[in-house]
N, C-alpha and C positions, 0 to 999 in steps of 0.2 A: 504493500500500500504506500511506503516512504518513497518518494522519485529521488529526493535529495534532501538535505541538511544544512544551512547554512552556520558559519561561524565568521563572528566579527573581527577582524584582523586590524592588525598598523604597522603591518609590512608585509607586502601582498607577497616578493621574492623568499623573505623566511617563510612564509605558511605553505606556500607551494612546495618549496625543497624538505620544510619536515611532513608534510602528509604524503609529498609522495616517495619520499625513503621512508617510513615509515608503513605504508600501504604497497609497498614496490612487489611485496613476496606473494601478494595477495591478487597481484593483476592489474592493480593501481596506477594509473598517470592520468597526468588533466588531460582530458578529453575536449574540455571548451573553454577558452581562455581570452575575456572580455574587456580587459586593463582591468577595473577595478574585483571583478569578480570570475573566479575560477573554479571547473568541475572536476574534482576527481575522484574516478572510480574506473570500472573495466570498459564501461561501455556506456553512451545514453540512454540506452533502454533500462538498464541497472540502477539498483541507488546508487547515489555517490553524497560526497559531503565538498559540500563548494564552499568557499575562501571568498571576501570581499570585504574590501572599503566601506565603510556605512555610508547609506546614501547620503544622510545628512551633511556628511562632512564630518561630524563630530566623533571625539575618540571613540574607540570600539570600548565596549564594558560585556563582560561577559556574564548570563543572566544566573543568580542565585537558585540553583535548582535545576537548572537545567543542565542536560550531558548527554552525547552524543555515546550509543554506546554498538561495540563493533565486534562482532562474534567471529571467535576467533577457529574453532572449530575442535580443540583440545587443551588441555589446563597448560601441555609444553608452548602453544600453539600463545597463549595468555601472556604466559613467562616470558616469551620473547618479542612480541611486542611490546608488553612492559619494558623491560633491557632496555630496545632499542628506542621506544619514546625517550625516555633518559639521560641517552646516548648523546639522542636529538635537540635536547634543551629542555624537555618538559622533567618537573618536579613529579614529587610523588605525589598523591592525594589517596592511597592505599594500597598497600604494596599486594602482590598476588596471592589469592586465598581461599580455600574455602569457605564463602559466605555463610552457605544455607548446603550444612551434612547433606551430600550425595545429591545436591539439587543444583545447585546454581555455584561455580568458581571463577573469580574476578579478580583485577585489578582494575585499578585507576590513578588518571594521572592530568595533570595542566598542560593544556600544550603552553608554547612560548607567552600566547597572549592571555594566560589564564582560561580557558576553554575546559571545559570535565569532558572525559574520555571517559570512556569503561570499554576492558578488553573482556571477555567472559566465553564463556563455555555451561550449556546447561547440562548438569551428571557428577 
């Protein structure tokens, strides 16, 4: 049902080079690239999470509650996007784990601009 995901940037060149080293193992590159706002994912038909400038002009703020969250497909699978968000500039905001006994395992993390991630695996 997601086409895409937006996240508010203020550095359109850092946000592009960590989502897509970041999402590179996954099949990830901008697919559509507009100056202010950018797509990446595998394809247009796919979700993807696009990069922009806020139209307003005004600095990005990244919303309390909200996070983008990107399944990863196994708990190794979690771990190492975790790593490599890290790698890439993003902090931790919770390190990789079993959330919820044999149900749901995640991390999370900020990208550069403050943005919530969550990598997960449901099992």
């Amino acid at each position: 049902m997601i086409g895409y995901v937006t996240v508010g940037v203020s550095d359109m060149d850092r946000a592009k080079n960590f989502y897509c080293e970041l999402l590179k193992d996954m099949g990830a590159s901008v697919t559509a690239d507009m100056d202010r706002i950018a797509f990446i994912g595998k394809s247009m038909a796919e979700p993807m999470i696009a990069v922009c400038l806020p139209y307003d002009e005004e600095p990005n703020h990244p919303g309390n509650g909200n996070m983008v969250a990107i399944t990863a497909g196994s708990k190794e699978a979690v771990d190492a996007l975790y790593a490599k968000a890290i790698e890439l500039g993003a902090t931790c905001d919770g390190e990789p784990g079993q959330r919820i006994p044999d149900v749901f395992y995640g991390a999370y993390v900020k990208d550069p601009d403050g943005n919530k991630l969550a990598f997960f695996v449901f099992g």
